[in-house]
C-alpha positions in Angstrom: 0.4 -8.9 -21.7 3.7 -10.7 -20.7 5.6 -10.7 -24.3 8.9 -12.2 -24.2 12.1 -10.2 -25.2 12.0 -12.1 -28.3 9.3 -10.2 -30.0 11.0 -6.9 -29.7 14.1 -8.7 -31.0 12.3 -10.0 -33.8 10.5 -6.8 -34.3 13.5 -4.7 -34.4 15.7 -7.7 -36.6 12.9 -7.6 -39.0 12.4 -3.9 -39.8 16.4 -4.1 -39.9 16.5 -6.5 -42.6 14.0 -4.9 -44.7 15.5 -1.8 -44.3 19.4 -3.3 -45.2 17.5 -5.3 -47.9 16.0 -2.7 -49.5 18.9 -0.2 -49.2 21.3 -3.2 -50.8 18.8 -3.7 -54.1 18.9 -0.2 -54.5 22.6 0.4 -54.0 23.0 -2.8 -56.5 20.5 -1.4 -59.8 22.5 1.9 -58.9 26.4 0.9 -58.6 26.5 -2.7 -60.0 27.7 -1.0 -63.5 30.6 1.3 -61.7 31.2 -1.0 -58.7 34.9 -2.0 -58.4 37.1 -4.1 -55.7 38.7 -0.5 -55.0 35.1 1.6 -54.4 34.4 -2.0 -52.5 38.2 -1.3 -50.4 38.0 2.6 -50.0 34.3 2.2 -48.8 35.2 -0.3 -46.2 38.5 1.9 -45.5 36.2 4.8 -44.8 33.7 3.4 -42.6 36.6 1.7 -40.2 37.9 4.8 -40.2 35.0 6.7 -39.1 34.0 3.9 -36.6 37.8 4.4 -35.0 37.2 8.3 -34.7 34.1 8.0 -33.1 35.5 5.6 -30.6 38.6 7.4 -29.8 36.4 10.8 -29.7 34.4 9.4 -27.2 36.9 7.4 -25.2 39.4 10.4 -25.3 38.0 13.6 -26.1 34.4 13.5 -25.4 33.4 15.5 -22.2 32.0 12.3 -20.5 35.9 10.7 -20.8 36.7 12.5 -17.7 33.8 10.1 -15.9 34.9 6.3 -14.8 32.9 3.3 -15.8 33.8 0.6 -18.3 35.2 1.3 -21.2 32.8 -0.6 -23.7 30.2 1.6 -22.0 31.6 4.8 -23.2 32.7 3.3 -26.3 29.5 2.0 -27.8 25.2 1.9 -27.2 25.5 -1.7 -28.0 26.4 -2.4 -24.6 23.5 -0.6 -23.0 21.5 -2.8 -25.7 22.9 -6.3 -24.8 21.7 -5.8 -21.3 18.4 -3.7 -21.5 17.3 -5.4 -25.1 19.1 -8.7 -25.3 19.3 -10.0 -21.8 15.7 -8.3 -21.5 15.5 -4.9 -18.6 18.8 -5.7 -16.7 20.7 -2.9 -17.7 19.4 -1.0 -13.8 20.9 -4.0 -12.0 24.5 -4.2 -14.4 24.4 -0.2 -12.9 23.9 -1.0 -9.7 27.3 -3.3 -9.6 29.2 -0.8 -11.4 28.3 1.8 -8.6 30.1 -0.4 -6.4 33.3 -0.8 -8.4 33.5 3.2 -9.7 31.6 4.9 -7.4 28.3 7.6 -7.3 29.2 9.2 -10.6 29.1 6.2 -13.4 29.5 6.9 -17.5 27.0 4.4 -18.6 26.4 5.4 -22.0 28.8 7.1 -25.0 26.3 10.5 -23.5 25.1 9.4 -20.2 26.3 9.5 -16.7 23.9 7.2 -14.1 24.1 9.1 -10.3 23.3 6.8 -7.8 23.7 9.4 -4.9 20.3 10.2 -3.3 21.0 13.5 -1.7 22.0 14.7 -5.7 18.3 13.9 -6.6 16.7 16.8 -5.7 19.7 19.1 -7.1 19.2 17.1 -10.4 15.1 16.9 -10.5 14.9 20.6 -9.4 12.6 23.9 -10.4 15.8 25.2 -12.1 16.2 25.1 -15.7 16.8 21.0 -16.8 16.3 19.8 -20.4 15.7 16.5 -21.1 17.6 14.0 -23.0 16.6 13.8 -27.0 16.5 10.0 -26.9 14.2 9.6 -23.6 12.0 11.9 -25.1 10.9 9.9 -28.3 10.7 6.9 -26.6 7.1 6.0 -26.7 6.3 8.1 -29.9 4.8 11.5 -28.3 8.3 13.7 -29.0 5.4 16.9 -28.5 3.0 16.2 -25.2 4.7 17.7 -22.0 6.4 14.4 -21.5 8.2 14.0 -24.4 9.1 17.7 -24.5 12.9 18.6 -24.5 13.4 22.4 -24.0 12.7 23.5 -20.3 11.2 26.7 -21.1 8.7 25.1 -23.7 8.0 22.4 -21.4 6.9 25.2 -18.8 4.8 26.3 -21.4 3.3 23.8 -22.8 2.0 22.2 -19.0 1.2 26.0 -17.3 -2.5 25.3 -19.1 -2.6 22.0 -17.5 -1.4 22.2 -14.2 -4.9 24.2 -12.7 -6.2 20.8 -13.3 -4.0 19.0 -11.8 -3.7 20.5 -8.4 -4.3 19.2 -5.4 -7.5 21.7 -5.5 -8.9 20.7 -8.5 -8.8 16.9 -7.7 -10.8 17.6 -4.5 -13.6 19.0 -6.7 -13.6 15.9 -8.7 -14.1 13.4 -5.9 -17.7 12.8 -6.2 -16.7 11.7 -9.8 -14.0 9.0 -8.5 -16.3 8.3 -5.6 -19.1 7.4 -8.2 -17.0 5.2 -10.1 -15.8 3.2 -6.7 -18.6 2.5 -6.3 -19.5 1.1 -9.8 -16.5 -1.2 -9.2 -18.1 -2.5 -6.1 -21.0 -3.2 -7.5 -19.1 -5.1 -10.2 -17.0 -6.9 -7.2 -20.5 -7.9 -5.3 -20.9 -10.0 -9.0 -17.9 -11.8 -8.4 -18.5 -12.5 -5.1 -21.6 -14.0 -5.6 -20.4 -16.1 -8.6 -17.3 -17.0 -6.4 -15.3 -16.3 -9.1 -11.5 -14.8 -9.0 -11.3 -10.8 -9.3 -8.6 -10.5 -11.5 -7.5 -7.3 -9.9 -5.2 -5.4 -11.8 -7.3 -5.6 -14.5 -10.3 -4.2 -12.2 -8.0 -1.6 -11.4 -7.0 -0.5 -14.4 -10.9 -0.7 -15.5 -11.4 2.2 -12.4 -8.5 4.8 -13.5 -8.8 4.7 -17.4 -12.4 5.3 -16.4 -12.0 8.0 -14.3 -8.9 9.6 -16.4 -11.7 9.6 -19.5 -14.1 11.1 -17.7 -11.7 14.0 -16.8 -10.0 14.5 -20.1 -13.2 14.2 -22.2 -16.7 14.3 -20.6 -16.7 10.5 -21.6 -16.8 7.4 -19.7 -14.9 4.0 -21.7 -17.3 2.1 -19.3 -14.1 -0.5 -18.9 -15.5 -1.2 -15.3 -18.4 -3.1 -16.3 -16.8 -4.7 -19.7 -16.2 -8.1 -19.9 -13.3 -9.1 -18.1 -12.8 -5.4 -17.6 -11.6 -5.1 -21.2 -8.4 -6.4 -20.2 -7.0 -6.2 -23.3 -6.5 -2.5 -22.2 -4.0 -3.3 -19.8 -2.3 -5.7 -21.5 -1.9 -3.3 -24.2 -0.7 -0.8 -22.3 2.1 -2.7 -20.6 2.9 -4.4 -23.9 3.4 -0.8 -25.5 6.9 -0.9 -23.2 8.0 -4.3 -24.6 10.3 -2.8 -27.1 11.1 0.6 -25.4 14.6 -0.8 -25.0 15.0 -0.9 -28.9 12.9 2.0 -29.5 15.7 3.7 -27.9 18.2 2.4 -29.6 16.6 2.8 -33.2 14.6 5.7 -32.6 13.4 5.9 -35.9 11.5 2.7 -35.8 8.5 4.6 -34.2 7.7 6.3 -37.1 8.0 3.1 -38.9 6.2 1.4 -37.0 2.8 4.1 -37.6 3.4 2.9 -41.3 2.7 -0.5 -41.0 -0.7 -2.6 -41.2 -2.5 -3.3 -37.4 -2.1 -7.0 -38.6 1.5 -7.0 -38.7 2.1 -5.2 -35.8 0.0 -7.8 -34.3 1.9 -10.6 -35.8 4.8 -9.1 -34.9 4.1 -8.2 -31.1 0.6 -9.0 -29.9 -2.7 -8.4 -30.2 -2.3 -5.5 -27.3 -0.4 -3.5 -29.9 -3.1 -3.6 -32.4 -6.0 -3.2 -29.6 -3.4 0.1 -28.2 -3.6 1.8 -31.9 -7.1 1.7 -32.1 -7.1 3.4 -28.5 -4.7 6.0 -30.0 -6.8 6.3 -33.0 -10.0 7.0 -30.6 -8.0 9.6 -28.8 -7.8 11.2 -31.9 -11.1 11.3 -33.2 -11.9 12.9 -29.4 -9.4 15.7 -29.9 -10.7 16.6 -33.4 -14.0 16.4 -32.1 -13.3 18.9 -29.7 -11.0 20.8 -31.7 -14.8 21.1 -33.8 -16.8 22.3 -31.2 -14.5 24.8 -29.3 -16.6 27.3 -29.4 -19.8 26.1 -27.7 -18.2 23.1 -25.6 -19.8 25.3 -21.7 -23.3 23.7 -23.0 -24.6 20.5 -20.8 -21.1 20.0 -18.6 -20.8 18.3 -15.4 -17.1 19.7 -14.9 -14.5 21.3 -16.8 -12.2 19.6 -19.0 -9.1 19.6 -19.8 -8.6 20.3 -24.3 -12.0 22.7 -24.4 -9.8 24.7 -22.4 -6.0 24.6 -23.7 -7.7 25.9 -26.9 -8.7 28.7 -25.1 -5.7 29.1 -23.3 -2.4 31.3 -24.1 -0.9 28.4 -25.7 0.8 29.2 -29.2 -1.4 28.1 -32.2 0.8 25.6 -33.0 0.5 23.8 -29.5 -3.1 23.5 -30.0 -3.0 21.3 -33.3 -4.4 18.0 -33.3 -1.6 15.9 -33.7 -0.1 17.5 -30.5 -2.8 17.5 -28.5 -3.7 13.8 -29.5 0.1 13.2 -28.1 -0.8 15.0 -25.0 -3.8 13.1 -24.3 -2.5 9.7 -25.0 0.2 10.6 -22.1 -2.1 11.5 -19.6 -4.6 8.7 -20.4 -1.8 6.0 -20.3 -0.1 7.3 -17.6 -2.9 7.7 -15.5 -4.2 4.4 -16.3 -1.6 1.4 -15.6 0.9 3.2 -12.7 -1.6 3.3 -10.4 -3.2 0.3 -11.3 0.2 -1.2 -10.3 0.0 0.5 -7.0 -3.5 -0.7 -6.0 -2.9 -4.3 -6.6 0.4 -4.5 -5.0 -0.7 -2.7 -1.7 -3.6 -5.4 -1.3 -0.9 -7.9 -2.0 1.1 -6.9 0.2 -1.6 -6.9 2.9 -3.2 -9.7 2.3 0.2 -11.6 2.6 0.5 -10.0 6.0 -2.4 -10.6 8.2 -1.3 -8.8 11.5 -0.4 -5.4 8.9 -3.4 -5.8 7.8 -5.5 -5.8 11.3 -3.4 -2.7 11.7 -5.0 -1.0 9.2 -8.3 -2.2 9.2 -8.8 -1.1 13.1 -7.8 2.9 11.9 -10.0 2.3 8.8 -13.1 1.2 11.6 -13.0 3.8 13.4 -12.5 6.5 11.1 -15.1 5.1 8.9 -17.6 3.0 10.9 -20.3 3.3 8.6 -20.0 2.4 5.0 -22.0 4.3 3.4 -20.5 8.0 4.8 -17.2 7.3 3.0 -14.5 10.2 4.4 -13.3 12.4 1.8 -9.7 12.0 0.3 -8.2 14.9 2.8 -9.4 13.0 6.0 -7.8 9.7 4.7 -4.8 11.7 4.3 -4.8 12.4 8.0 -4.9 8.9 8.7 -1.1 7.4 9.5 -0.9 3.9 9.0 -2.9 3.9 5.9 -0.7 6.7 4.6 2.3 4.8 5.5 0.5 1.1 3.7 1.1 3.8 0.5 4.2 5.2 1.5 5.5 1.4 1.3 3.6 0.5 -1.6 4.9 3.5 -3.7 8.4 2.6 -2.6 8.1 -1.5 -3.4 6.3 -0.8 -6.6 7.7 2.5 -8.3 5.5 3.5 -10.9 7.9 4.6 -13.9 11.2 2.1 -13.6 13.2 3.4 -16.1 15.5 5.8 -15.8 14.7 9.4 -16.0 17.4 12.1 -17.6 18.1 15.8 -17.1 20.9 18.2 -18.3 21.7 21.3 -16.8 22.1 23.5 -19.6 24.0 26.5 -18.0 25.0 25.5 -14.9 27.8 23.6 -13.4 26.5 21.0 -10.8 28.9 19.7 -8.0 27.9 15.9 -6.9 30.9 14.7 -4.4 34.2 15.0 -6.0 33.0 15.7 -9.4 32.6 18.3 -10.9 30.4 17.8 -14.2 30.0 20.6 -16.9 26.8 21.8 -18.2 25.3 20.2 -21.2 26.2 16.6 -19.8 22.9 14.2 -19.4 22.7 12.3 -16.0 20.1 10.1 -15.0 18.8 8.6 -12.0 16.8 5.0 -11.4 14.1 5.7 -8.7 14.0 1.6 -7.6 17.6 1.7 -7.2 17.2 5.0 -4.5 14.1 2.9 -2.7 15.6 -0.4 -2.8 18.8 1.1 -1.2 19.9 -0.7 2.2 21.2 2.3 4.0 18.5 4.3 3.3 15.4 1.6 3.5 16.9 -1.3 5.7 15.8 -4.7 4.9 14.2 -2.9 1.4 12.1 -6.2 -0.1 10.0 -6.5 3.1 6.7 -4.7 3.4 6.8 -2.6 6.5 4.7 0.2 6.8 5.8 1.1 10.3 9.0 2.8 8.6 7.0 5.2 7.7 5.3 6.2 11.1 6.7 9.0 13.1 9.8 7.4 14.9 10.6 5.0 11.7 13.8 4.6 9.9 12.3 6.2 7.0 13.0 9.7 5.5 10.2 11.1 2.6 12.9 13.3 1.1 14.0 9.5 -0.6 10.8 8.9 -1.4 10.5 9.6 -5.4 7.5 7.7 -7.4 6.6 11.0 -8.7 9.6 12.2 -9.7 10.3 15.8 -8.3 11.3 19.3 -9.8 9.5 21.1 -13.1 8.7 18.5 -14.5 7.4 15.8 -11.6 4.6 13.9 -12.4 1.4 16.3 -13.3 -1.3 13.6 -12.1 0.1 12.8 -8.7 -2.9 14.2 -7.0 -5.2 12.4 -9.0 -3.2 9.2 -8.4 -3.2 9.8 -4.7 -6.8 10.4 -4.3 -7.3 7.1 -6.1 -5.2 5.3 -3.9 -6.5 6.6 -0.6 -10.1 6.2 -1.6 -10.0 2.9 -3.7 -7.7 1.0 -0.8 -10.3 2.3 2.1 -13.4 2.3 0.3 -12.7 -2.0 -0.9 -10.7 -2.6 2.9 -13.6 -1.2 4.4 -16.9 -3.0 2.2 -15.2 -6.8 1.5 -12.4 -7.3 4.6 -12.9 -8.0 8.0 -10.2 -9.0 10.3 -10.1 -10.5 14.1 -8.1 -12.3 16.2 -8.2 -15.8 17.0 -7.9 -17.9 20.1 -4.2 -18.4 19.5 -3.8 -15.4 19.0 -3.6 -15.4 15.0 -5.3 -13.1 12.5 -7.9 -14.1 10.8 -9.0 -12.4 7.4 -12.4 -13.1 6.3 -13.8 -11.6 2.9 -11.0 -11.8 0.5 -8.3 -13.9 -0.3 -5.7 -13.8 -2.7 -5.8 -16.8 -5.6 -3.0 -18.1 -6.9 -1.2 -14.7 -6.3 2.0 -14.3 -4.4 4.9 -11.6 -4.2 5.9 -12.8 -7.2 3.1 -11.5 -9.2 4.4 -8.1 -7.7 8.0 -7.9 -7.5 10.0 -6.1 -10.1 12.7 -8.4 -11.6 13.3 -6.6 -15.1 12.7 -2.9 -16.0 11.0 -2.3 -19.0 10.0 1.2 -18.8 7.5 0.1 -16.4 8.4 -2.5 -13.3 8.0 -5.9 -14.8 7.5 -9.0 -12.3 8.7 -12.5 -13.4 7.7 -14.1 -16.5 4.3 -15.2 -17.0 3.4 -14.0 -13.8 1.2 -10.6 -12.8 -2.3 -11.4 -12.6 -3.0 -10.3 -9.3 -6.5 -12.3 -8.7 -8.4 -12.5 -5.0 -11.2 -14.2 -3.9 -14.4 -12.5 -2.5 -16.7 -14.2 0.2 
């Protein structure tokens, strides 16, 4: 769901007053008997006072004075607030023009520096030790799963158990599972295109990798693929979780107030997705204390093995294993592996179906690598194929899944980026759209062009970062790949066919795109996630 700024405004103003409110009533029964024009003077005396010393300590003193950028920046958060919160994601793009006035190292934040050189990425996002910035980490309310984790070493910890899973092993063994659930969605598209009605295909999308995520985590399926509308609601609810990162971050106590109030006034308040996302959370839950219940016989009647069964039976501290922390944990991975890709899939068939001649490219390597339809090739022989691995280089590079920026510190090193020298200790952070959407290193960056991918193009992987890189780079990027290959050839190859016309045009016959265009795609505002122009985003198509 597209909520406007306004709501997290009014979220954050609200919990504000009550909180001011309720701290004036009780400051008044308290003081009203001993409260004087002098307590009144000295109090007001003594909070200037303190507001001065914290802006001359961090314009003068602090270790990031040494940095350029503008001095309101370094001075106070409000100013990352008025353009990420007030003026609604555009804090990336503010960053962006200050690169240009003070260079690759930018203060950005009272405690942040923004690097905007690509060749420091990989000495920032590396296997060394890097710990992650405090405020980043409790943004979406899971300050204990792996993503939310701080310390380096107990990150390491806390994702060894998971990573087995994760690899690009693992995934291969669970391709008859994402295989069978491709196929559900077909079966669900063949509906549509008998009704003639739109596919609204983000939503489908979504439907397919919650599904698949579920069955993975928990030996269940949510069954979102044949749901009405393909529960929608999901989606939405997920995107609309990010509508207030931006004051989450600056009041990060309001996530723990915000698990106090009633599901009706968080609905009031900002949505219906919010409500319908707590009740998803709260399912999670009841999943990991059912587990948690039967960890002792859970080898009886399994398809595959799962992840929680097997953290309890891990080397994991006891404490890791509790179920508030592995709730956390799961609603990560679920989330995470649910809308980022969904993202990806309905911007790469965007993208083609805008482009006709692209997408006679691909479907000609898609024919003959896969000329019958029912012998789909396995994930490791689409791998193999180069155009469609460039279509998802490009895709992946248009449409990065996590927009925001992510933050490191090097905790006992010095690091050496240009001229500067910065200390250890110091948190730096990078934008991944600003590194793909760079000129110099993508030419001509908004256009879809696959062929700077192929061997000979312009392109060079090493900028190429959806996943992140380093320690801590994203744990599910196998799984994501294998939906992407498979998903894209598997619908290409049973609903598009494509041939040239007697001028010489391509034709595309079996889907369409409905009242879809780039801008239901292209990232204008970053709100944790990439979000396209307002009101916009339903990618819907056409089958027939």
């Amino acid at each position: 769901m597209q909520r406007s700024r306004k709501s997290a405004i009014a979220f954050a103003s609200y919990i504000l007053i009550a909180a001011i409110s309720y701290c004036g009533v009780v400051a008044i029964n308290t003081y009203v008997s001993t409260l004087t024009h002098a307590t009144i003077f000295y109090s007001l005396l003594l909070l200037n006072g303190y507001t001065a010393a914290t802006i001359t300590y961090r314009l003068f003193l602090s270790p990031y004075a040494a940095f350029p950028g503008p001095k309101l920046a370094g001075a106070t958060y409000w100013y990352t607030f008025y353009y990420d919160a007030i003026k609604g994601g555009q804090y990336m793009y503010q960053i962006e023009k200050l690169h240009m006035k003070y260079g690759p190292v930018l203060r950005i934040s009272p405690n942040e520096l923004h690097i905007i050189d690509a060749d420091f990425y990989d000495v920032l996002f590396s296997q060394s030790r890097r710990n992650k910035a405090p405020t980043w980490s409790q943004a979406f309310g899971n300050p204990d799963s792996i993503f939310g984790t701080i310390d380096h070493h107990q990150h390491r910890i806390r994702r060894a158990p998971l990573n087995p899973y994760f690899s690009k092993g693992s995934i291969r063994t669970l391709e008859p599972l994402i295989r069978e659930d491709i196929s559900r969605l077909v079966s669900v598209f063949r509906d549509y295109q008998k009704t003639k009605e739109p596919v609204p295909l983000k939503a489908a999308f979504a439907a397919l990798t919650s599904d698949i995520v579920t069955q993975f985590c928990f030996m269940m399926q949510s069954d979102y693929i044949e749901a009405d509308g393909f529960n929608v609601m999901v989606l939405k609810a997920g995107e609309g979780a990010t509508d207030a990162l931006h004051v989450v971050l600056q009041f990060p106590w309001l996530v723990s107030l915000l698990k106090l109030l009633p599901d009706s006034m968080m609905a009031r308040m900002l949505g219906p997705g919010i409500g319908l996302l707590q009740d998803f959370q709260r399912h999670l839950e009841q999943q990991i204390r059912d587990i948690l219940g039967s960890r002792d016989d859970y080898r009886v009647d399994v398809k595959h093995k799962t992840i929680f069964h097997d953290i309890l039976n891990s080397n994991l501290p006891e404490q890791d294993k509790s179920a508030k922390r592995l709730s956390e944990e799961a609603q990560t991975i679920v989330s995470a592996g649910t809308v980022t890709t969904a993202t990806s899939l309905s911007g790469a068939f965007v993208y083609l179906l805008l482009d006709p001649p692209r997408l006679h490219t691909l479907m000609q390597e898609l024919e003959k690598a896969f000329p019958e339809i029912s012998k789909p090739p396995t994930h490791a022989q689409l791998e193999n194929l180069p155009y469609l691995t460039a279509v998802i280089q490009e895709t992946l590079r248009l449409g990065s899944g996590v927009s925001f920026r992510l933050t490191r510190t090097a905790p006992d090193k010095t690091l050496q980026c240009g001229d500067y020298v910065i200390p250890p200790n110091i948190n730096m952070s990078t934008h991944a759209p600003l590194i793909h959407n760079n000129p110099s290193l993508f030419p001509s960056p908004s256009t879809f062009n696959p062929e700077r991918w192929l061997p000979g193009g312009s392109a060079n992987p090493k900028y190429l970062i959806p996943y992140s890189r380093g320690s801590r780079q994203c744990l599910g990027m196998h799984l994501a790949s294998a939906e992407l290959y498979m998903t894209i050839a598997t619908i290409l190859r049973t609903f598009v066919r494509t041939e040239v016309g007697d001028d010489g045009a391509i034709i595309v016959k079996g889907m369409s795109l409905w009242e879809t265009d780039r801008r239901d795609v292209d990232m204008i505002a970053d709100i944790g996630l990439p979000r396209c122009e307002r009101g916009r985003g339903n990618v819907r198509v056409l089958l027939g």
